[in-house]
C-alpha positions in Angstrom: -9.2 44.0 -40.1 -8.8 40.0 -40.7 -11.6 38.3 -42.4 -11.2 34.3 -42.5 -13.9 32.4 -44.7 -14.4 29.1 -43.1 -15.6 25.7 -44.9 -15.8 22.6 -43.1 -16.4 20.1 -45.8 -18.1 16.4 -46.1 -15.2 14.6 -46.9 -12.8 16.3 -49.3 -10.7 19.7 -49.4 -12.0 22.0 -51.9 -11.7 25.6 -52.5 -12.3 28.2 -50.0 -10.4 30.0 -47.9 -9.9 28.3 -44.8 -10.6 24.5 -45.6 -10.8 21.3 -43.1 -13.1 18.0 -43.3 -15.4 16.9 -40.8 -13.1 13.8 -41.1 -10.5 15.9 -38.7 -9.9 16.7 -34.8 -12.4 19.6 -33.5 -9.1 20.9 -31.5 -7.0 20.4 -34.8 -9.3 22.7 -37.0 -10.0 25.0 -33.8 -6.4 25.7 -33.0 -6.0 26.4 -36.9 -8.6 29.2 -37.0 -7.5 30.5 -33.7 -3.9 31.0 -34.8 -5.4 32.9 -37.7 -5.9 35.9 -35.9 -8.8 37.0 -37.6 -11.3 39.6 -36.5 -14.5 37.9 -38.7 -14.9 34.1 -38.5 -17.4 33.3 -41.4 -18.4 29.5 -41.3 -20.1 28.3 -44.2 -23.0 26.2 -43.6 -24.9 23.0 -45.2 -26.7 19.9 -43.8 -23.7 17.9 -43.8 -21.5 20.1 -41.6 -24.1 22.7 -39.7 -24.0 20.2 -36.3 -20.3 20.2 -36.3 -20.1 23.8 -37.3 -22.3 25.2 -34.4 -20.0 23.4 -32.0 -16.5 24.4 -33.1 -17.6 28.0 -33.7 -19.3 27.8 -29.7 -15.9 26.7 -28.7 -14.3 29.5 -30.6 -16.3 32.0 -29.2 -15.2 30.2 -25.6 -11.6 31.1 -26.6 -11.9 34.3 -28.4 -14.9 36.3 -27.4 -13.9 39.3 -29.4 -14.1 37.4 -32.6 -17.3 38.4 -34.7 -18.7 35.1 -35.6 -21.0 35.2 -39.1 -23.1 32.3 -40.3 -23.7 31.8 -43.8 -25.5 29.1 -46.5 -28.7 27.4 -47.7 -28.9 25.6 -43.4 -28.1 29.1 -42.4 -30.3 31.1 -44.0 -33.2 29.2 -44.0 -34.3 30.5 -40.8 -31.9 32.9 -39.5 -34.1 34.7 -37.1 -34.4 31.8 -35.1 -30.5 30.3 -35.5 -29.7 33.7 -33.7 -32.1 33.5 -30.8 -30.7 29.6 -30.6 -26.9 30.6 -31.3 -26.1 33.8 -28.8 -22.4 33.4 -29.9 -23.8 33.8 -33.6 -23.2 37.8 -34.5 -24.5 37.8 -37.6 -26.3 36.0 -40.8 -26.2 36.2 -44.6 -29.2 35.3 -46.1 -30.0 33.5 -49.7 -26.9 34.4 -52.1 -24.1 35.7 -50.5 -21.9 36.7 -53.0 -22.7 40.4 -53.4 -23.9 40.2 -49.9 -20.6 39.1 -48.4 -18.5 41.5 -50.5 -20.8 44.7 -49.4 -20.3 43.2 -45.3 -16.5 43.5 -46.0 -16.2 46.9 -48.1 -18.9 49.2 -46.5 -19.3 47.5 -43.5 -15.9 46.8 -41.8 -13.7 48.9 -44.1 -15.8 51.9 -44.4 -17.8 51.7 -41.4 -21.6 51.6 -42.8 -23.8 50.7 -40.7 -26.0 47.0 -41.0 -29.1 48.0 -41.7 -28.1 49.6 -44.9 -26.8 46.3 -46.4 -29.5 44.2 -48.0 -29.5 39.9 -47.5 -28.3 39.6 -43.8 -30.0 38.9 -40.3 -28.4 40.0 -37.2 -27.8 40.9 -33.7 -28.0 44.6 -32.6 -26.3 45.8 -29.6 -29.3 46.1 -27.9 -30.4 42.1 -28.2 -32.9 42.9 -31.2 -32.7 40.3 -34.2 -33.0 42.8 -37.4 -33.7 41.2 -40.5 -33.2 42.7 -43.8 -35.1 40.9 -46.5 -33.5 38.8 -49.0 -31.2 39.9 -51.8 -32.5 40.1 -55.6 -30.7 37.4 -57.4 -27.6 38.3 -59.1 -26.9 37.7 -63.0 -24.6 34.8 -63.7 -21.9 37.3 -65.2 -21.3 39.3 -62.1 -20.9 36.4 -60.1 -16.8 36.9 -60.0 -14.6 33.7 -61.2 -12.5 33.1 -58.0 -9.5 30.7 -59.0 -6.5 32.9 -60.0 -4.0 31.0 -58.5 -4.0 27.5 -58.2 -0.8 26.4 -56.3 -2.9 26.0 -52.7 -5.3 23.5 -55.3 -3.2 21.6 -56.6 -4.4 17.7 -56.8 -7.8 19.1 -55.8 -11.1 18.9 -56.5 -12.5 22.5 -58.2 -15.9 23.4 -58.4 -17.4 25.5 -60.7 -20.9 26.5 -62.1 -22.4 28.3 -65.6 -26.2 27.9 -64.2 -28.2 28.6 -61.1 -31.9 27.4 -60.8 -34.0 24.8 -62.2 -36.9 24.4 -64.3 -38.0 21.5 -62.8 -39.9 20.7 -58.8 -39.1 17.9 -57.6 -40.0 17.7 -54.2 -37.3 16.4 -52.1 -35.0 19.7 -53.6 -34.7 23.3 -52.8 -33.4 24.0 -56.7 -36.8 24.0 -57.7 -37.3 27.1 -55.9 -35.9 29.4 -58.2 -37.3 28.2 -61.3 -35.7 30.9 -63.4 -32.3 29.1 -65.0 -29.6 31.6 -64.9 -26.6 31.1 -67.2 -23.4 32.5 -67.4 -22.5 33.6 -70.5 -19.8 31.8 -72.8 -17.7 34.4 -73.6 -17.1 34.5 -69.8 -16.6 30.6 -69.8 -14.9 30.2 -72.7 -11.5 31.4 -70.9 -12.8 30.2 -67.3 -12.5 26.8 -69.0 -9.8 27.2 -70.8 -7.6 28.4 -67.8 -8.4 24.9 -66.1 -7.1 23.4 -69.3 -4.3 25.4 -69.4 -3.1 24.6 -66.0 -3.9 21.0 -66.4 -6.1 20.2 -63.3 -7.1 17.1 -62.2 -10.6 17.1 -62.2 -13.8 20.1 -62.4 -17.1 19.4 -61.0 -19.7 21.5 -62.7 -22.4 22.3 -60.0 -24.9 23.0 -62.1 -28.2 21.3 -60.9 -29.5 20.1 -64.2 -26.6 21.4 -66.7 -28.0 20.6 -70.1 -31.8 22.2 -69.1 -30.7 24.4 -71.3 -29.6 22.7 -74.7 -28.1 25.4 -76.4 -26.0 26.2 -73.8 -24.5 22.7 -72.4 -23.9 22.0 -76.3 -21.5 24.4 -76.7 -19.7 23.9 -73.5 -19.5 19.6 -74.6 -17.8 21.5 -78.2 -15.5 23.7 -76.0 -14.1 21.1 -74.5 -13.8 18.2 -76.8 -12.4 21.0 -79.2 -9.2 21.9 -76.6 -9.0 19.2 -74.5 -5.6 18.8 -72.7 -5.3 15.0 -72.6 -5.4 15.6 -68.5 -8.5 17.3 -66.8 -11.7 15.5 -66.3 -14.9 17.6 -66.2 -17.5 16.4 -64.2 -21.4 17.6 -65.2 -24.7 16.4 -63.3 -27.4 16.2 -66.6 -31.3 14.6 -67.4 -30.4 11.8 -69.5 -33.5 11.9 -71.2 -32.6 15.4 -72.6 -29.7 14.4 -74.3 -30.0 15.3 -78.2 -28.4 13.5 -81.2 -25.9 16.6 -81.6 -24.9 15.3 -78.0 -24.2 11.8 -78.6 -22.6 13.0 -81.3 -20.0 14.8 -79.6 -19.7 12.2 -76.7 -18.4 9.7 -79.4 -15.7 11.7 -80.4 -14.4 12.5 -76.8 -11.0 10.9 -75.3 -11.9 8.1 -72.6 -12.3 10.0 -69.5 -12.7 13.8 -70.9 -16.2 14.1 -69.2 -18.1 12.4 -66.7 -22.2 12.1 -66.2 -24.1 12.1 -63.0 -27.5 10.8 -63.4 -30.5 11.1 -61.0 -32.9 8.8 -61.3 -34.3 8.1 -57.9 -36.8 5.3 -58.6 -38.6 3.7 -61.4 -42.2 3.1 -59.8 -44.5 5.4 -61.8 -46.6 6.4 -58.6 -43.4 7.8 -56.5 -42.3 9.5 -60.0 -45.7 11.2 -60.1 -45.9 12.0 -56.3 -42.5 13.5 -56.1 -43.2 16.0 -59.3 -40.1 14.6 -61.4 -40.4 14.6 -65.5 -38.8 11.5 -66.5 -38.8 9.0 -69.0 -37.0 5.9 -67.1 -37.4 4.3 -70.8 -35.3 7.3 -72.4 -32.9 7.5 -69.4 -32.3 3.7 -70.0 -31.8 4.1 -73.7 -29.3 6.9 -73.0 -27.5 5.2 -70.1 -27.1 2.2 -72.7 -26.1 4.2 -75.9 -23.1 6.2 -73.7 -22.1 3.2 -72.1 -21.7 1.6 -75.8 -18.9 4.2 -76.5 -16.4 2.9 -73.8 -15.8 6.4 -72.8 -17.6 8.0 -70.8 -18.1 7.3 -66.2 -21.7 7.4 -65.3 -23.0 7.6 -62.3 -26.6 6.8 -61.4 -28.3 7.4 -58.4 -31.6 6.1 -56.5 -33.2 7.5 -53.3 -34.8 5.2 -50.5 -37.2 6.4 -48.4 -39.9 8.2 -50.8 -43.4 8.8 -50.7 -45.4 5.3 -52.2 -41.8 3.4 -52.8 -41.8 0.4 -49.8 -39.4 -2.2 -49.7 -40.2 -4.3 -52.5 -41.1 -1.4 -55.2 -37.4 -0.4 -54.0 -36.2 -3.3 -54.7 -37.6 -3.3 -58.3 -36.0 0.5 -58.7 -32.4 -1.2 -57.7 -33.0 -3.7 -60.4 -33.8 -1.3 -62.7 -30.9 0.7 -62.4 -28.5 -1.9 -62.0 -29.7 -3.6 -65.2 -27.9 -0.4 -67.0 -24.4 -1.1 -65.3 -23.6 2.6 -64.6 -19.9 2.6 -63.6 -21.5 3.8 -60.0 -24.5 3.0 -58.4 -25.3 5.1 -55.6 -27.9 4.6 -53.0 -28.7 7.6 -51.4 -31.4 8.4 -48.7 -34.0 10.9 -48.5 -33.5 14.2 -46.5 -35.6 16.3 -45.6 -35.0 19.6 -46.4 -36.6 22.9 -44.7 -38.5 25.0 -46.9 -38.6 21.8 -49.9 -42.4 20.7 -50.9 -41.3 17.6 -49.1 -41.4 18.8 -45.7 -44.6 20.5 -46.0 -46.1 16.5 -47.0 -44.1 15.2 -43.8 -46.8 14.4 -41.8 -49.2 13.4 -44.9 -46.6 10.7 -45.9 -45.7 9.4 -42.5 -42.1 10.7 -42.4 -39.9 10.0 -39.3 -36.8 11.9 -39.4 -34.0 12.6 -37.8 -33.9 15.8 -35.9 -30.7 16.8 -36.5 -29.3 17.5 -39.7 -29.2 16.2 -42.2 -32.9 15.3 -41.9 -32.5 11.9 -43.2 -35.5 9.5 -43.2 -36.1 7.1 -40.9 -39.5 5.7 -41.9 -42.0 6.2 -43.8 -45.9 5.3 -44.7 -44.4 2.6 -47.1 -40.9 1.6 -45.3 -40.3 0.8 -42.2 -37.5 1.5 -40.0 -36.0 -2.5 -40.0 -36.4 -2.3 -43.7 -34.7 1.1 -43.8 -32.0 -0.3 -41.8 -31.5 -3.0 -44.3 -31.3 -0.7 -47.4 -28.6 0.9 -45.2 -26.9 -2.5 -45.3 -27.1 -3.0 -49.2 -25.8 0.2 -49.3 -22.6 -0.3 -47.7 -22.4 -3.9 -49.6 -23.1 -2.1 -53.0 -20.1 0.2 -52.0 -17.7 -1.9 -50.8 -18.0 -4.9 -53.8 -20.0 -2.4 -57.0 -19.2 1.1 -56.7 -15.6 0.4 -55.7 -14.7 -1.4 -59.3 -12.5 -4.3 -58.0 -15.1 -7.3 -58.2 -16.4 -6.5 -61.7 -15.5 -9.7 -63.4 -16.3 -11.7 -60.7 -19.5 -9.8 -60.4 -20.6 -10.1 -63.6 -19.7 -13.4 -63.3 -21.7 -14.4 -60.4 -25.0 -12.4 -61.7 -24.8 -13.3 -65.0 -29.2 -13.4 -66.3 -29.9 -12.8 -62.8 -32.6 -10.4 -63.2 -33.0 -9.7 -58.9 -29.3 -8.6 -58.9 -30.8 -6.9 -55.3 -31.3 -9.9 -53.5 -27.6 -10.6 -54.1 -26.8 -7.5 -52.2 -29.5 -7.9 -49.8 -27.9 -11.7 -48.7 -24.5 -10.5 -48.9 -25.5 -7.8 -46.2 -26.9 -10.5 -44.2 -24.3 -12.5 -44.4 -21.9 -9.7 -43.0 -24.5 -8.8 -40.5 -24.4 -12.2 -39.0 -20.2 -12.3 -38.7 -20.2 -8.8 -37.0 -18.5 -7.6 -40.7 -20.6 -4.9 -41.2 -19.6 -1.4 -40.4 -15.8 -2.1 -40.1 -12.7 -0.4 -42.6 -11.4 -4.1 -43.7 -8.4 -5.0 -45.5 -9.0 -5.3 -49.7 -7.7 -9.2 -49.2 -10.4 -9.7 -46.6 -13.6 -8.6 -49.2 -12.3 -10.7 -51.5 -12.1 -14.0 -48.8 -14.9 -12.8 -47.6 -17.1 -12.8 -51.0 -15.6 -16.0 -51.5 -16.5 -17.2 -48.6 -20.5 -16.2 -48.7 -20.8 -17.7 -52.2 -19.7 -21.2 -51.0 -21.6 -21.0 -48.5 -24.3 -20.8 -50.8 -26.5 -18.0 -52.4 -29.9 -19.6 -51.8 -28.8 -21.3 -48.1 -31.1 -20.0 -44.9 -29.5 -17.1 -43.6 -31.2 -16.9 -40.5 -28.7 -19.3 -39.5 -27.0 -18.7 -36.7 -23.3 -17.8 -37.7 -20.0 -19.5 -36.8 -17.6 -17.4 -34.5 -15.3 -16.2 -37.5 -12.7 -14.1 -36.6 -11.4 -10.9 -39.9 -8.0 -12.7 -40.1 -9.7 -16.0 -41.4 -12.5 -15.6 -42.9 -12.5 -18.9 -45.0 -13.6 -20.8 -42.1 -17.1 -19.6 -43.0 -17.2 -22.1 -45.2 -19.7 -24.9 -43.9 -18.6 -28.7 -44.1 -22.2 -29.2 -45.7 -21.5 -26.9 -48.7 -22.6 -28.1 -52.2 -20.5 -26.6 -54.9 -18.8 -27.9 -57.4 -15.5 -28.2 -57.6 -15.4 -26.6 -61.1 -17.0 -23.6 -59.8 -15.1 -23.3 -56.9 -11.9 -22.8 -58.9 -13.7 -20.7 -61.7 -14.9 -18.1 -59.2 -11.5 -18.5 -57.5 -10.1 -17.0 -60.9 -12.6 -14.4 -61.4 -11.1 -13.3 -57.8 -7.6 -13.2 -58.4 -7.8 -11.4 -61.9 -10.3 -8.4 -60.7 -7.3 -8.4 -57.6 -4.6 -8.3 -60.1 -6.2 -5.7 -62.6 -6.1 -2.6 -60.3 -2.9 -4.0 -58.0 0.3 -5.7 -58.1 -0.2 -7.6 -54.8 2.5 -8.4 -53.2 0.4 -10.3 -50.8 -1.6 -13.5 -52.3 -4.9 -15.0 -51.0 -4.4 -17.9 -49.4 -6.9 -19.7 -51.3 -5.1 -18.8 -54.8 -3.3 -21.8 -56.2 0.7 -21.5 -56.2 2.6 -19.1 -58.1 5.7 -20.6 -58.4 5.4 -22.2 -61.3 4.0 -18.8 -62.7 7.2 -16.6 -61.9 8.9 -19.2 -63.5 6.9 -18.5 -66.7 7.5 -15.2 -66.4 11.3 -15.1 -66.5 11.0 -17.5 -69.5 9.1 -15.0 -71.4 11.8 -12.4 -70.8 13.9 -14.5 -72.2 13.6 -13.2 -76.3 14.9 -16.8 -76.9 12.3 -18.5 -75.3 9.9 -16.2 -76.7 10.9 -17.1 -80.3 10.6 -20.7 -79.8 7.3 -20.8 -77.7 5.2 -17.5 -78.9 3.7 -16.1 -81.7 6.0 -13.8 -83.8 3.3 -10.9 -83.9 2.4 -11.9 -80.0 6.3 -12.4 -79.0 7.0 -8.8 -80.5 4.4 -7.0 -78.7 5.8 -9.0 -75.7 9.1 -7.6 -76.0 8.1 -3.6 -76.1 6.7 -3.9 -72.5 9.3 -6.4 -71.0 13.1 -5.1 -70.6 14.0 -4.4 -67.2 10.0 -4.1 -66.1 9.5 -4.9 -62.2 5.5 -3.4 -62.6 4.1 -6.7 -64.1 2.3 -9.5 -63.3 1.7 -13.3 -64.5 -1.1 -14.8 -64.0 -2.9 -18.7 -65.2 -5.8 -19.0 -65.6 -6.8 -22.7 -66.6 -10.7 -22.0 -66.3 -11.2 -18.5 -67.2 -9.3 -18.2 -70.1 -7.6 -21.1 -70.7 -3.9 -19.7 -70.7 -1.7 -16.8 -69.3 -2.6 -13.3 -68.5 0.4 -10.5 -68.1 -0.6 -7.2 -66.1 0.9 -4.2 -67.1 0.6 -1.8 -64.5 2.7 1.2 -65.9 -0.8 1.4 -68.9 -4.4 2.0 -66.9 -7.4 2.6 -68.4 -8.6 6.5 -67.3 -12.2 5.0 -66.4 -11.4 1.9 -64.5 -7.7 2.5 -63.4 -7.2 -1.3 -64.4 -4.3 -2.8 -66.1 -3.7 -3.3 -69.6 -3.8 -6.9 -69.9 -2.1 -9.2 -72.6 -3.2 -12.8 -73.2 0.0 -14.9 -73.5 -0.8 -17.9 -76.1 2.0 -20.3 -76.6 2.3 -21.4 -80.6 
């Protein structure tokens, strides 16, 4: 007997057994399973994956009709009963937690032959056509929930997952955590060396799943002193917390972490009181912005913050005040996300009070609302993809900072942008990294404040400078100032081999830079404490860069690519000042 546990992720491979993306060929995952041979198919399902689920496992059962097909997850087990009547090719599903569940389906059920109704947590299909359903399991304590990474050669440069709490003590309304309200932990003397074998085998990076991991003081405090106590130098731990929670002890520890040990995921959603209220979160945004401020003080630490459109009370301007919020505390992420509406959450059972439109296929994501409209909606969508592409990405920071420098509506940037590469056809395309960076340059000189109603110029991806309009007011100092900004956020995280045509020539440059590895030249025209330095990173070096920069700095900047900072992956970069 052959049991293959399918996952069909959002984007990335994971850990299961049997692991694709929904990013792959339906034939190229289908012809996988198929040529596993297995008598049990069990897919794994969530909001993100169910649709495409349903039809690769009805195009399995096409194939192999002997193959017992089992459902399982939270958009599985929702409402089983009627996933069956809908799915005929659907034999069988696990309901609530299916750890225990899944284990007794495999042991007394296909190995020793016990029959289905004995086996507590599943729905499914008896011979006869009748759905059975057999309640939901009783949750299971932390500690018998096994640890399942023994061998880690088939995850190697992956991401792990891995979680010390289930439940939360807090309701909001768009989430089904809130549902058990008990917060389970795992004890530490079980995760203690659960830890310690991710340290010990030097993994890249593991994601803590924890819905609110420090709810429970006591117990995040100690894991924080675990790891900053045997930290490898190597494995980033990932943890999803309540800012406002965060104790002294904490910050504490935080400030004596290496750059990059831990990483913070923070959910703040919006900052409009009303929405705050009507949703059931606990938050102080004042605390959360005082937290947000005080880690990103210690240089050390990634945080990422999120918002969610589409909430009850929240239109298009209160959103707008949210965004500005949030981007006022420069997390190193910013992520818009949209509302879904979950089954079984508080939120669906206010659908119809709050004027929800939805999608009807998952994953539930709002269309409109009471308070936002579907163009509006659709715009958010826009900043969204601009925040992405020129913010969350980390190569316009500079230049970003730059351009928005005491501008207190940092949305509106965003928002124009959007336009902007609405109006070209931009939007919605995989461009090249040169283009973004003609293509910001291009929308600022055409003018942040100009009518962008106007109807665009036929501008074709290979040449986007000819945006630029004829009656364009912008200084010529500017112009080359935000020209510079450009070039040294390029430079910072790449060594490009290809240069923007707008970027003034480098000729002169490389010519620099073979005088500075000349120790001669280096004597006579540097610095003796600059000209030393110089020499440690020069010898026989082909991953460097030389850069002037007669506006920004006022002299040269030398990339060194082989030393990146574990936060930003940029360059360490030396200023070159000639005695």
């Amino acid at each position: 007997m052959k049991v293959l546990l399918v996952a069909v992720n959002a984007k990335y491979i994971h850990s299961n057994l049997a692991e694709y993306t929904i990013n792959q060929q339906q034939e190229e995952i289908l012809r996988d399973i198929y040529e596993h041979k297995a008598d049990v198919v069990a897919f794994s399902c969530y909001i993100w994956n169910i649709t495409y689920v349903k039809a690769l496992a009805e195009e399995l059962h096409k194939i192999d009709p002997q193959v017992q097909i089992w459902f399982g997850g939270p958009e599985a087990s929702y409402d089983a009963k009627q996933l069956l009547r809908e799915l005929s090719y659907v034999e069988l599903v696990i309901v609530g937690e299916g750890e225990e569940t899944f284990a007794q389906l495999l042991q007394k059920h296909l190995l020793d032959k016990e029959r289905l109704e004995n086996i507590v947590g599943i729905c499914y299909r008896e011979n006869t056509e009748e759905i059975c359903d057999n309640g939901i399991r009783e949750y299971l304590p932390m500690d018998k929930i096994p640890f399942v990474y023994h061998n880690l050669d088939r995850f190697a440069h992956k991401i792990l997952y891995y979680e010390t709490s289930r439940g939360c003590p807090f309701r909001c309304s768009y989430c089904l955590s809130s549902i058990d309200k008990r917060v389970r932990l795992r004890s530490l003397s079980l995760v203690f060396p659960e830890l310690q074998f991710f340290l010990d085998h030097k993994v890249d990076q593991v994601k803590f799943v924890d819905r609110t991991f420090n709810c429970n003081h006591e117990h995040a405090y100690e894991i924080w002193k675990y790891l900053l106590e045997h930290d490898n130098g190597i494995t980033n731990f990932h943890f999803e917390v309540a800012a406002d929670l965060l104790r002294e002890e904490d910050f504490a520890l935080f400030a004596q972490m290496r750059k990059g040990l831990i990483q913070l995921e923070i959910g703040i959603q919006s900052t409009y009181p009303d929405t705050i209220t009507e949703i059931r979160r606990v938050m102080d945004v004042g605390k959360v912005a005082e937290c947000v401020a005080r880690v990103k003080k210690m240089h050390n630490i990634h945080q990422h913050l999120d918002l969610i459109a589409g909430l009850p009370f929240e239109t298009f301007a209160q959103f707008q005040q949210s965004f500005n919020d949030v981007y006022a505390m420069r997390p190193d992420q910013l992520q818009l996300g949209f509302l879904k509406v979950l089954k079984g959450s508080y939120m669906e059972e206010k659908k119809e009070d709050y004027g929800i439109i939805s999608t009807s296929e998952p994953p539930y994501e709002v269309l409109a609302t009471k308070w936002l409209s579907y163009e509006e909606r659709s715009l958010l969508k826009d900043v969204e993809e601009m925040v992405e592409v020129y913010y969350n990405s980390g190569q316009f920071m500079h230049t970003l900072e730059y351009l928005l420098a005491g501008r207190e509506d940092t949305f509106s940037f965003y928002l124009q942008l959007s336009r902007y590469y609405r109006q070209r056809e931009w939007m919605g395309y995989k461009h090249t990294r040169l283009f973004r960076y003609d293509a910001l340059r291009a929308f600022v000189s055409d003018g942040l404040q100009r009518n962008m109603t106007d109807e665009p110029e036929n501008i074709s991806e290979s040449d986007p400078k000819r945006s630029v309009r004829k009656d364009t007011v912008c200084a010529k100092f500017e112009e080359e100032l935000l020209s510079e900004y450009l070039l040294h956020d390029l430079y910072l995280t790449e060594n490009s081999k290809k240069r923007p045509d707008w970027a003034c020539d480098d000729t002169e440059t490389k010519q620099r830079l073979k005088q500075i590895r000349d120790p001669r030249w280096r004597a006579q025209h540097l610095k003796q404490e600059q000209a030393g330095q110089i020499e440690k990173i020069l010898a026989n070096r082909t991953d460097l860069h030389l850069e002037y920069y007669p506006k920004m700095c006022g002299g040269y900047l030398l990339y060194d690519y082989s030393q990146r900072d574990p936060l930003t992956n940029e360059a360490k970069v030396y200023e070159i000042t000639m005695s």
